[in-house]
ROKE-179041 format. One record per residue (C-alpha): residue number from 1; x, y, z. Coordinates in pm, 1 decimal. Layout:
% ROKE-179041
[atom NUM [X Y Z]]
...
//
This chain:
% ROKE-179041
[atom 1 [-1285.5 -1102.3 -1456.4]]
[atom 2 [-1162.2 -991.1 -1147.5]]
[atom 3 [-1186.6 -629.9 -1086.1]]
[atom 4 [-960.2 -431.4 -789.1]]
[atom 5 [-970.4 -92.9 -739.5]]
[atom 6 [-707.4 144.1 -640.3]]
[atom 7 [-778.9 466.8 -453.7]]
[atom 8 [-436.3 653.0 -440.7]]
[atom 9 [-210.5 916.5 -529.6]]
[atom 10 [-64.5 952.5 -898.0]]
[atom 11 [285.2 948.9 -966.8]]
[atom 12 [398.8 1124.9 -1280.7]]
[atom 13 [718.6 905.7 -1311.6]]
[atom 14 [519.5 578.5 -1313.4]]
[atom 15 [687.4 408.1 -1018.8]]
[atom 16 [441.6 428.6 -716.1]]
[atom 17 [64.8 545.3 -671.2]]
[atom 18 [-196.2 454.0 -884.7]]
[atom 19 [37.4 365.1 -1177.4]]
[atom 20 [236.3 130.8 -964.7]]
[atom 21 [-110.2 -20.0 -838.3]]
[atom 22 [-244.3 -45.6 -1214.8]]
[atom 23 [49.7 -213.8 -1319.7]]
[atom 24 [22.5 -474.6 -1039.4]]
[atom 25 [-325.1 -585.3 -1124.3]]
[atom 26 [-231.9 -631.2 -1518.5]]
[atom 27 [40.9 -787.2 -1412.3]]
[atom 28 [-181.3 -1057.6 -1209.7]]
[atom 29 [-468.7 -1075.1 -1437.6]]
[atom 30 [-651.0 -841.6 -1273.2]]
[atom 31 [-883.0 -546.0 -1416.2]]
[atom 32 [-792.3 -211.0 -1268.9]]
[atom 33 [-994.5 117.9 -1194.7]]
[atom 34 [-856.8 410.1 -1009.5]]
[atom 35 [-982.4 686.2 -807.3]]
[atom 36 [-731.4 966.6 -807.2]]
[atom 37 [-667.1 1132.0 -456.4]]
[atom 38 [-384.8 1398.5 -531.5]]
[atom 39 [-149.9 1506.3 -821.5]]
[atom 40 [233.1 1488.2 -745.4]]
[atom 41 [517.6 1620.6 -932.6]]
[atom 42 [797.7 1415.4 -856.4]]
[atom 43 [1047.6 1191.0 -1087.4]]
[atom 44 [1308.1 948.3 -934.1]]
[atom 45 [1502.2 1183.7 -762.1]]
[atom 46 [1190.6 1326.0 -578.4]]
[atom 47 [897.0 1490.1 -497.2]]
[atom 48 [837.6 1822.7 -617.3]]
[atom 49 [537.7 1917.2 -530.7]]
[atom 50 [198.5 1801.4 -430.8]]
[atom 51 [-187.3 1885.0 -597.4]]
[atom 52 [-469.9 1733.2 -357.0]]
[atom 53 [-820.0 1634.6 -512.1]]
[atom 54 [-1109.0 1763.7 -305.4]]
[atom 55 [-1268.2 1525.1 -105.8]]
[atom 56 [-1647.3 1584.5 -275.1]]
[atom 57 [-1459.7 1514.4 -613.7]]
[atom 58 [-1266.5 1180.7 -508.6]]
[atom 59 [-1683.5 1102.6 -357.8]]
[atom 60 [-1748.1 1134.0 -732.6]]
[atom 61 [-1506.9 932.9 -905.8]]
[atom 62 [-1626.1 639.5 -635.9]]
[atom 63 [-1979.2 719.8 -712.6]]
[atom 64 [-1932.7 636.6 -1079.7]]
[atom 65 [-1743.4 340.3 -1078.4]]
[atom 66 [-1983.5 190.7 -828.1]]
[atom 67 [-2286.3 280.4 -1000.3]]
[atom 68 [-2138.5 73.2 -1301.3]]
[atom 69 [-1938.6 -202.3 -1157.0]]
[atom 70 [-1949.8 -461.5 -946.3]]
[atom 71 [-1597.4 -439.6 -722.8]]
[atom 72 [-1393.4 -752.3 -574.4]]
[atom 73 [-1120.7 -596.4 -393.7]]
[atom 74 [-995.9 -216.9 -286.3]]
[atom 75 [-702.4 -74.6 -191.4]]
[atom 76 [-611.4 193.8 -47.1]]
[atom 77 [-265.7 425.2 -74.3]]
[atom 78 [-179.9 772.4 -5.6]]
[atom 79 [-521.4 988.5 110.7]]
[atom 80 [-317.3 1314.5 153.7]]
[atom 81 [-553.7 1492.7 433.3]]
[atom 82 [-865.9 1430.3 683.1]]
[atom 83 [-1112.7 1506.8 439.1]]
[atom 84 [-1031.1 1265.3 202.0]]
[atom 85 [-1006.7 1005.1 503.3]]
[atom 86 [-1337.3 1041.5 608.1]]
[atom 87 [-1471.2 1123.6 254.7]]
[atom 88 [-1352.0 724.1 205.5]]
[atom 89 [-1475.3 627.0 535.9]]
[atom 90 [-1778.3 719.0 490.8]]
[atom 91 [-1843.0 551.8 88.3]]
[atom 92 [-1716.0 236.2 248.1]]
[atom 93 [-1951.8 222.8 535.0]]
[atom 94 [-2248.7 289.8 275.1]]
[atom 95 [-2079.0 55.0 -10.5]]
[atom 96 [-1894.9 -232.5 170.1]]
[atom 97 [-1620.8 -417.2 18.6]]
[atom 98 [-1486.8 -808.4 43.1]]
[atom 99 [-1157.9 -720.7 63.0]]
[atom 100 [-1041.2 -418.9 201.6]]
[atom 101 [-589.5 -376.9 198.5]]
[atom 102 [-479.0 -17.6 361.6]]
[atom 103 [-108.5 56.5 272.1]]
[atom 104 [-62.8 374.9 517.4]]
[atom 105 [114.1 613.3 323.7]]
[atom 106 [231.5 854.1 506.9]]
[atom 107 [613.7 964.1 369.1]]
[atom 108 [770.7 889.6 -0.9]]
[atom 109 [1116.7 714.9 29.0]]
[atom 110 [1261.3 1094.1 -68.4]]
[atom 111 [1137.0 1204.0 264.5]]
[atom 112 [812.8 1419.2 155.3]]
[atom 113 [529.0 1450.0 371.3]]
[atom 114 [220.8 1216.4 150.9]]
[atom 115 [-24.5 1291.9 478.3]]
[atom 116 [-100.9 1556.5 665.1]]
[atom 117 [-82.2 1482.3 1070.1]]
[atom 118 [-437.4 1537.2 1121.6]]
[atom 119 [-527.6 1285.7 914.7]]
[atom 120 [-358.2 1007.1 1150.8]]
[atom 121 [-598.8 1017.4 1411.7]]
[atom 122 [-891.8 963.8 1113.0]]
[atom 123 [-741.1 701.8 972.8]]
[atom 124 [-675.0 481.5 1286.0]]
[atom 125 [-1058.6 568.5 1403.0]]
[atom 126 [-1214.7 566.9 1101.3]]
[atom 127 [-1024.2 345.0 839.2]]
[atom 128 [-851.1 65.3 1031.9]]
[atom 129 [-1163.9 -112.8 1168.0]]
[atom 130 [-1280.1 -202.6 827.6]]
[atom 131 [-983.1 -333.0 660.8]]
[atom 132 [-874.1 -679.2 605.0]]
[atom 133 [-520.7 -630.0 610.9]]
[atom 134 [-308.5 -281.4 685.1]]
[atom 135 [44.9 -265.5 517.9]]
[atom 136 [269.0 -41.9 718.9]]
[atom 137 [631.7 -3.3 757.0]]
[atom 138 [775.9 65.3 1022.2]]
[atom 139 [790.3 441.1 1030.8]]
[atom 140 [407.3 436.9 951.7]]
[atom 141 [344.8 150.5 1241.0]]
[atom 142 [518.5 434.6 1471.2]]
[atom 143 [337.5 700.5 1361.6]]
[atom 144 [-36.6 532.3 1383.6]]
[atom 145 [85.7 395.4 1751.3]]
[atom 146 [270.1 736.5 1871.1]]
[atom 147 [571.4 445.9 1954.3]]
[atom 148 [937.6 497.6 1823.9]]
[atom 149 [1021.5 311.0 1559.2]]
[atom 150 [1077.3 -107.0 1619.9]]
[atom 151 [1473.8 -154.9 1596.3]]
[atom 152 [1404.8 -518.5 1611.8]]
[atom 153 [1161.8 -823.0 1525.7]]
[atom 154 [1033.9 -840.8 1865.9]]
[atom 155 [943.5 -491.4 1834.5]]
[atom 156 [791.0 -537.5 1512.8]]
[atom 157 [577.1 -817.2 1661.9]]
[atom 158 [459.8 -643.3 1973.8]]
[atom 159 [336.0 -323.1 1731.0]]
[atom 160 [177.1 -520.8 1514.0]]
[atom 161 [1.1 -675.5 1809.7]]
[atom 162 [-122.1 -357.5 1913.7]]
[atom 163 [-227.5 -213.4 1547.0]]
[atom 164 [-394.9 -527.0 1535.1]]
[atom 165 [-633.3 -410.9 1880.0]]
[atom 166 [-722.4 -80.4 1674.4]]
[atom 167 [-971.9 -287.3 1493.9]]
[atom 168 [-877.8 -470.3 1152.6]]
[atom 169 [-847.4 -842.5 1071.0]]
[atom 170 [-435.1 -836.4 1014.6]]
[atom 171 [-168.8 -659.1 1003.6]]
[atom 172 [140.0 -707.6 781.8]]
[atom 173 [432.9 -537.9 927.4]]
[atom 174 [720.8 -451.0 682.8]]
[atom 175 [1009.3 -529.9 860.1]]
[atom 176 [1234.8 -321.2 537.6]]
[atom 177 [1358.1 -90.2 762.2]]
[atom 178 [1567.6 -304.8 983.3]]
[atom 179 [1925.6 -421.2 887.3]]
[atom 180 [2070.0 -758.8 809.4]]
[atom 181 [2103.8 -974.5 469.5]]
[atom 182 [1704.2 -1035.1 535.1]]
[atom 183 [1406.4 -829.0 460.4]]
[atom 184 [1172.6 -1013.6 754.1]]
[atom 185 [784.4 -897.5 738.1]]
[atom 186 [573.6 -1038.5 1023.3]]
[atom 187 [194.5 -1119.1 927.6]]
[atom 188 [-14.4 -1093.3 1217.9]]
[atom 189 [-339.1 -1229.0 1269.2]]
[atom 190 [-552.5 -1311.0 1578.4]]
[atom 191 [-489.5 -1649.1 1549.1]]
[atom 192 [-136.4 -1621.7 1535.4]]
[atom 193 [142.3 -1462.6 1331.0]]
[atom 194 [366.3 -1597.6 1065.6]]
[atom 195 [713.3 -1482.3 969.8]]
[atom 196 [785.5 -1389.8 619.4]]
[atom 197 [1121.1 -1377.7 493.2]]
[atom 198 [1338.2 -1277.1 210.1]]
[atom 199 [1686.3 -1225.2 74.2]]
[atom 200 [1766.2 -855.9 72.1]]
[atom 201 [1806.3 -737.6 -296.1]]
[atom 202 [2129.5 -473.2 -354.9]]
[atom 203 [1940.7 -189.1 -528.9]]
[atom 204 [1923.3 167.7 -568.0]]
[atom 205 [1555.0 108.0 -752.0]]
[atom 206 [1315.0 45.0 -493.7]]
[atom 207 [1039.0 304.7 -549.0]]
[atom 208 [708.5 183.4 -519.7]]
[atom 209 [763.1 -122.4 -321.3]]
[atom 210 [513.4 -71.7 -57.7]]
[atom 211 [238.6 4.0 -337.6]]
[atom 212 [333.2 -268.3 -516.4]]
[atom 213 [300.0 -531.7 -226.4]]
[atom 214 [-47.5 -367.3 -81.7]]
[atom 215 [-164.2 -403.5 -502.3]]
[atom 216 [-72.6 -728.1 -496.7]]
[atom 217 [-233.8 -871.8 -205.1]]
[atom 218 [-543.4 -655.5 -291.7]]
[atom 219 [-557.7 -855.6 -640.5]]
[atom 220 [-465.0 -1193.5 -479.2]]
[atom 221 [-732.2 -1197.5 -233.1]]
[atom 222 [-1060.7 -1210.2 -418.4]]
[atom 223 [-876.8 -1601.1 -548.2]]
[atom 224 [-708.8 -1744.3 -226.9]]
[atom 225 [-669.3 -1700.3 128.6]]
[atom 226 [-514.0 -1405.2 308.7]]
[atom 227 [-191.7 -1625.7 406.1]]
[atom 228 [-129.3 -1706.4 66.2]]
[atom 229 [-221.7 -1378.1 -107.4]]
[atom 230 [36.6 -1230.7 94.2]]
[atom 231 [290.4 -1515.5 51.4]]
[atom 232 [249.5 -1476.5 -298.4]]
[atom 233 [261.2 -1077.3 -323.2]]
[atom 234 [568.5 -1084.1 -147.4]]
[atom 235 [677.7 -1346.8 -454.3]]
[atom 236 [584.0 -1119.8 -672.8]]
[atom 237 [769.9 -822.0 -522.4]]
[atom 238 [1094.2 -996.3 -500.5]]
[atom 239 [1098.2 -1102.6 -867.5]]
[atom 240 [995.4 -746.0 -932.5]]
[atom 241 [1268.3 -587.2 -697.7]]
[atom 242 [1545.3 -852.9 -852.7]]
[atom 243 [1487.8 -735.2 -1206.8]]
[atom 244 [1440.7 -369.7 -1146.4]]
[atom 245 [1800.0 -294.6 -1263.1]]
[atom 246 [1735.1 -380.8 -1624.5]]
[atom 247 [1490.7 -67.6 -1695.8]]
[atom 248 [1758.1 198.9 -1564.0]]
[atom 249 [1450.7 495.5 -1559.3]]
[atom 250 [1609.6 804.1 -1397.5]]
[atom 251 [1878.3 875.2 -1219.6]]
[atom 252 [1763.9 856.6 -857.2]]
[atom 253 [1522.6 580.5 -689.9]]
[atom 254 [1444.3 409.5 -987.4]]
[atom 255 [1132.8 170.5 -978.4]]
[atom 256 [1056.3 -231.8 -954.3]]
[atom 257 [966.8 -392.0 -1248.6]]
[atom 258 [624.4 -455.9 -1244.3]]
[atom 259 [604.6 -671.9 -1590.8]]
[atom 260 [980.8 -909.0 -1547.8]]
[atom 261 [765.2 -1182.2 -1632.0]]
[atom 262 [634.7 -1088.9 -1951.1]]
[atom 263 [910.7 -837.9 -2113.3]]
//
């Protein structure tokens, strides 16, 4: 059995965060743990409020999963502040991981804050060199590279160049932002960079998306190769994305559906 682990943020309306990232791995036969690295209150309309773990806690959660189990992939979601970047820093440098995918949460869709600014800086000196793969959008690809945000593909191709110089083995830039009857992600690698597109689903219920894809390549990986993990998340996102309009849950941002193929 495959085992992934999520550390994340929880969402209380089931959509994103470690309850998106849960769903993902049962979803693609893949045993989930989680380490819990803030409380929200927040439903499809919004978020409401925010509860961060402390850092020595979110240590001790990691502590006793590793102490039991033997890990095959990690991924990484909303961290909230510094200390809980370095707090995860630091138990990766002492408890290494094969597979390493950092989605770079940094705003929910509703326009809350999910990181503190401080906590930029940690993560691109501290977090980025030992990941496989970062996830960002393009805000987030801004934000780690003090750039305005790409209004193009060649712009998304130049940042992702440059994220990829800050030290991890690829970067997957999420290209959702941009306009046109094409959602185009661009997977850069150092030995080149492949371009990943996909028909543009009309939908109001979208929440979770980015946790969904980083989940998904974080399960894939421990059974393929990067190229194809991520070819196959962003499968499994699309079929998730085309069907989210049969669980109408809420009446705002509604989420994917993680399980269309079984229910």
């Amino acid at each position: 059995m495959t085992i992934a682990l999520t550390i994340a943020g929880s969402d209380s309306s089931g959509g994103a965060g470690i309850q998106a990232d849960l769903k993902t791995f049962s979803a693609l036969g893949v045993y989930g743990m989680s380490i819990v690295t803030a409380l929200t209150a927040q439903n499809t309309l919004g978020v409401d409020d925010v509860l961060p773990i402390s850092a020595d806690f979110v240590k001790q959660q990691f502590y006793s999963i590793i102490n039991d189990s033997q890990l095959d992939s990690l991924k990484i979601g909303m961290l909230m502040n510094e200390e809980i970047v370095i707090a995860v820093s630091q138990l990766l440098l002492e408890h290494p991981m094969p597979y390493i995918v950092l989605d770079t949460v940094m705003i929910a869709k509703g326009g809350h804050r999910l990181l503190q600014l401080e906590a930029i800086k940690a993560i691109k000196q501290q977090l980025l060199p030992l990941a496989t793969i970062i996830t960002p959008n393009l805000l987030e690809a801004a934000a780690l590279l003090s750039d305005s945000q790409a209004i193009d593909e060649r712009d998304m191709r130049r940042q992702g160049r440059e994220l990829l110089q800050l030290g991890c083995k690829a970067v997957l830039m999420k290209g959702g932002h941009l306009a046109g009857s094409q959602s185009v992600d661009y997977l850069i690698m150092p030995e080149g960079e492949i371009r990943l597109a996909a028909p543009r689903i009309v939908t109001n219920n979208t929440h979770g998306t980015g946790c969904t894809l980083s989940a998904a390549i974080a399960a894939l990986l421990p059974q393929t190769s990067l190229v194809e993990a991520v070819e196959q998340a962003k499968h499994y996102l699309l079929g998730a994305i085309e069907h989210a309009d049969t669980l109408k849950i809420g009446q705002g941002i509604g989420p994917t559906h993680h399980f269309y193929q079984w229910w």
